[in-house]
C-alpha positions in Angstrom: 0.0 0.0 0.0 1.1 3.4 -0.6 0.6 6.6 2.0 0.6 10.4 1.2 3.3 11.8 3.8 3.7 15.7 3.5 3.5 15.9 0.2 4.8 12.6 -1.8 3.4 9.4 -2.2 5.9 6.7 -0.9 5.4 2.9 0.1 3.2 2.1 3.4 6.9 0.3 4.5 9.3 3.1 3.7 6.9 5.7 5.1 8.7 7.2 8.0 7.7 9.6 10.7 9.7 11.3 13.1 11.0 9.2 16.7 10.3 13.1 17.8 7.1 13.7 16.5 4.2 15.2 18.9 1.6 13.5 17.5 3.0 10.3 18.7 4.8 11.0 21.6 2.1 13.8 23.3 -0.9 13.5 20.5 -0.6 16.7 19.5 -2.6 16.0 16.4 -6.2 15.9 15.0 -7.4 13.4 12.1 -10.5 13.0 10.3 -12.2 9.2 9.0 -14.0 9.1 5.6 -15.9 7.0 3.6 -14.8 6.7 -0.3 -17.8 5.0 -2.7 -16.7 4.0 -6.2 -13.0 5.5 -5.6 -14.4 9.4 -4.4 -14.5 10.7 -1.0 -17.3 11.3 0.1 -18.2 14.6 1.9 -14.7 15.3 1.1 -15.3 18.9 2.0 -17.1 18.7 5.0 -14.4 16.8 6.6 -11.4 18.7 5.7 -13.6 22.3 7.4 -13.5 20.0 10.4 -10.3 19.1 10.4 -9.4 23.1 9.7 -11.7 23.8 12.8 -9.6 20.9 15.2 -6.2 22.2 13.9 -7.1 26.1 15.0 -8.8 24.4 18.1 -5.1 23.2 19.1 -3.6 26.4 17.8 -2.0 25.0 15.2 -2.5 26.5 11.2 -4.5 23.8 8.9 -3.1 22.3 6.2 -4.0 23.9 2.6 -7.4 22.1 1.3 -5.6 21.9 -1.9 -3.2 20.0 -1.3 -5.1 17.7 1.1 -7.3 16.8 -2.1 -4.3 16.2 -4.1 -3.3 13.5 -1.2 -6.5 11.9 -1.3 -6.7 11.6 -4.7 -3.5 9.9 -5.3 -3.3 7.7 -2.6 -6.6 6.2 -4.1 -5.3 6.3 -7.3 -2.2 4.7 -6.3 -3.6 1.7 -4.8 -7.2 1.4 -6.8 -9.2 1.1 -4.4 -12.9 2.2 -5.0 -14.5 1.3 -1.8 -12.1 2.2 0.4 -11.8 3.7 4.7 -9.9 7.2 4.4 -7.9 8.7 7.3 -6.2 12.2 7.2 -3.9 12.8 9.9 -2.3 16.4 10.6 -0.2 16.9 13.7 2.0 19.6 15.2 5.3 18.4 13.6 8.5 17.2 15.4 9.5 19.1 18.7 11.7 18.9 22.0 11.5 16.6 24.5 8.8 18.0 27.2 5.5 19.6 25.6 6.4 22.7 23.9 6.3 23.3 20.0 9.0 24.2 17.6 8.5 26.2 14.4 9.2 23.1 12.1 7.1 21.7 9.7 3.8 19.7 10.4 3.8 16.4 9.9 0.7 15.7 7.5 -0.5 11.9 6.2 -3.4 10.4 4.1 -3.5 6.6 4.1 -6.3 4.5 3.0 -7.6 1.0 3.5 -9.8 -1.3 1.3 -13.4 -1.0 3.1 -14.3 -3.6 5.8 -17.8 -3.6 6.2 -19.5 -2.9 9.5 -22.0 -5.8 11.0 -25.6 -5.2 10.1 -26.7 -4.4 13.6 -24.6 -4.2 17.0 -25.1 -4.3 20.1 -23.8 -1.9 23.5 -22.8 -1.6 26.9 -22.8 1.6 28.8 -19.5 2.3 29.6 -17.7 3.1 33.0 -15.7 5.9 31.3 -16.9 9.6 30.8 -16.3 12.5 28.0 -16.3 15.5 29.9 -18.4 18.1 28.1 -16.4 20.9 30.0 -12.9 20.2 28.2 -11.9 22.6 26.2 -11.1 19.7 23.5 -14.7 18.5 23.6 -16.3 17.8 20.3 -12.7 18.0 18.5 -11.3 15.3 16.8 -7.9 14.8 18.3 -5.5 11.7 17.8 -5.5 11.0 21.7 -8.1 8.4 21.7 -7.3 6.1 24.7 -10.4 6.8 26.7 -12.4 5.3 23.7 -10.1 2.4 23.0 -10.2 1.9 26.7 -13.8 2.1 26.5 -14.2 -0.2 23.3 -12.1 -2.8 25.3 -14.7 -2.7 28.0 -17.6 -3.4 26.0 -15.3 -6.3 24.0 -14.9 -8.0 27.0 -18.7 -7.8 27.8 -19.4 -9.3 24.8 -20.7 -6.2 22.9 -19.5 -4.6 20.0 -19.7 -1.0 21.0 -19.6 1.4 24.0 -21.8 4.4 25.1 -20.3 7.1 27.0 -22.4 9.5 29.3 -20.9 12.3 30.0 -19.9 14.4 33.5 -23.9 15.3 33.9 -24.8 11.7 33.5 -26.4 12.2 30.1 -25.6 9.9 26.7 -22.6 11.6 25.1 -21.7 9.3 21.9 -20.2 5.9 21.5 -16.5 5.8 20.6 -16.6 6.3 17.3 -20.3 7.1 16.2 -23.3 9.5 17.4 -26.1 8.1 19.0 -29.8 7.8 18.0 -32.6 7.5 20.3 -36.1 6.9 18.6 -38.9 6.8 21.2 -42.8 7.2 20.0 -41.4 8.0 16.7 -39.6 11.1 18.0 -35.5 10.8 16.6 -33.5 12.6 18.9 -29.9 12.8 19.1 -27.3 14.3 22.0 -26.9 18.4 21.1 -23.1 19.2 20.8 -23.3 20.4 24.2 -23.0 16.9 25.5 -19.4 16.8 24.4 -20.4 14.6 21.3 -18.6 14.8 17.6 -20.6 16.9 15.2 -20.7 14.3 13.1 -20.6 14.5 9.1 -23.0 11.8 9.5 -25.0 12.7 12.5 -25.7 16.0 10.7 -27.1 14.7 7.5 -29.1 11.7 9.4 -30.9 14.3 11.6 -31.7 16.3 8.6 -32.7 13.2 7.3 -35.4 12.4 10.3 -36.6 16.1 11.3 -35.1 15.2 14.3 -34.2 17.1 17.4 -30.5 17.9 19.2 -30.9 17.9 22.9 -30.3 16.8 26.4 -30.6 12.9 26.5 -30.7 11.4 30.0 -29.1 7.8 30.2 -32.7 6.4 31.0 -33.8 7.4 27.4 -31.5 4.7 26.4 -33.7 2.0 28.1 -36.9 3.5 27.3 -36.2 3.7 23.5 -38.0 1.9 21.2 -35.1 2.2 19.0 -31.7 2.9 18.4 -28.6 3.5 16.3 -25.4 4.1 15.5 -23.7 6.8 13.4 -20.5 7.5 11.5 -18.5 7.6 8.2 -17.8 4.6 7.7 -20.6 2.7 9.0 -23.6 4.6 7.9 -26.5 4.2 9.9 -26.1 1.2 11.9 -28.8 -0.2 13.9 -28.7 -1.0 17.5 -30.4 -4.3 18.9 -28.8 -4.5 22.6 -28.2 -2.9 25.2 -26.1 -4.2 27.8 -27.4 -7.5 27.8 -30.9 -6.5 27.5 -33.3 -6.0 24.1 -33.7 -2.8 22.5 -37.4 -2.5 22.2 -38.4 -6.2 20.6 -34.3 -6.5 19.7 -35.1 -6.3 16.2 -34.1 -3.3 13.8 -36.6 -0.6 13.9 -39.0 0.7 11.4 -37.7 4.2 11.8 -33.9 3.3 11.5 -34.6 1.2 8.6 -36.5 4.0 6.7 -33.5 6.9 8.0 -30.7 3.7 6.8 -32.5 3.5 3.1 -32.7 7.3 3.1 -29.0 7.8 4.1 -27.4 5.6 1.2 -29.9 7.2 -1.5 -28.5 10.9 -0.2 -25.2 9.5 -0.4 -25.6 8.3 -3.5 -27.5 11.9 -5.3 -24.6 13.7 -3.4 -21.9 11.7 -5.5 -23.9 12.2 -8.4 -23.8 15.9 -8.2 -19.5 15.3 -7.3 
């Protein structure tokens, strides 16, 4: 496989980062996930504004668009793949031992992976770990993830395939790496921003999608819906059958997420169209 690295194409084993980098050795670094349908990125836009919004959010300068859609381009190109998982990662560069930045150059990659397509349904636990809403990182997409993978761990060793995370009010936050749905009496609502959650690419068009409504969402709505899912990039809209342990509603996929999952892959599709 082949990798974009700040600015040239080189083999996936050659590609080499800096021992001093900050991105690996503090995570001083954001990264966006994208889906690519038919060898085009889709929503390549959206994603790179968000990734512009997490770089400023650190303090650092974003990358030039240009040249990020030249990356994503070629790496595609170079290992033709159609249906592929996407990940641009931009960090603060290489820097001193300790925590403070240098001047140098940022270090900036864009690999990609043939798609591996997500379960049908899943199922949940609700996790022990907390996203706390008052961070001044919450909602931005940084390359620290251990609290999800620590999370995601959890709910693999229940037996589930994802994890919810309330946040430091004891409301439903997101899971590690998707929004969260809640469909009760045919109401769709999903956590507002202020939970802490991703504004997800997804999430935003889905919500569209079901005239739904951002707000407050107490854990107990979790056990009183009638239905709910899972949102992301890569996985669409993803129905959720169980909660730890337990049924959601009758533990079959939902009428509502079926009709908002049919709906989501015929927007994606008019939206490539008009690409």
């Amino acid at each position: 496989m082949k990798v974009w690295l700040n600015g040239t194409l080189a083999d996936e084993q050659a590609a080499c980062v800096s021992p001093a980098d900050h991105g690996l050795l503090v995570g001083d670094g954001v990264f966006e996930t994208l889906r690519c349908y038919g060898g085009v990125p889709f929503a390549l836009e959206d994603h790179l504004g968000r990734l512009e919004d997490g770089a400023r959010a650190l303090g650092l300068e974003p990358p030039a668009r240009e040249a990020l859609r030249v990356g994503a381009r070629a790496v595609l190109e170079a290992n033709g793949l159609a249906d592929a998982r996407m990940r641009i990662t931009f960090t603060s560069g290489t820097g001193p031992p300790g925590l403070a930045r240098t001047a140098d150059a940022p270090t900036l990659l864009v690999a990609a992976w043939p798609l591996l397509p997500w379960p049908p349904t899943t199922t949940a636990i609700v996790s022990r770990h907390r996203r706390d809403e008052q961070s001044p990182l919450a909602g931005v997409k940084t390359i620290s993830l251990v609290d999800s993978v620590m999370a995601l761990a959890e709910a693999h060793t229940a037996g589930a395939g994802e994890a919810i995370l309330l946040n430091g009010r004891g409301d439903v936050c997101e899971a590690t790496t998707a929004n969260v749905f809640v469909v009760h009496g045919g109401d769709v609502r999903t956590p507002s921003l202020a939970s802490g959650c991703l504004a997800g690419i997804t999430r935003d068009r889905v919500l569209r999608l079901a005239g739904g409504a951002e707000s407050e969402v107490p854990a107990v709505a979790l056990r009183e819906a009638d239905e709910l899912f899972l949102t992301s990039s890569t996985r669409g809209v993803q129905p959720l059958v169980e909660l730890d342990g337990a049924p959601v509603g009758d533990g079959r996929v939902g009428e509502v997420t079926s009709r908002l999952a049919a709906a989501y892959e015929e927007l994606v599709s008019a939206e490539l169209e008009v690409e």
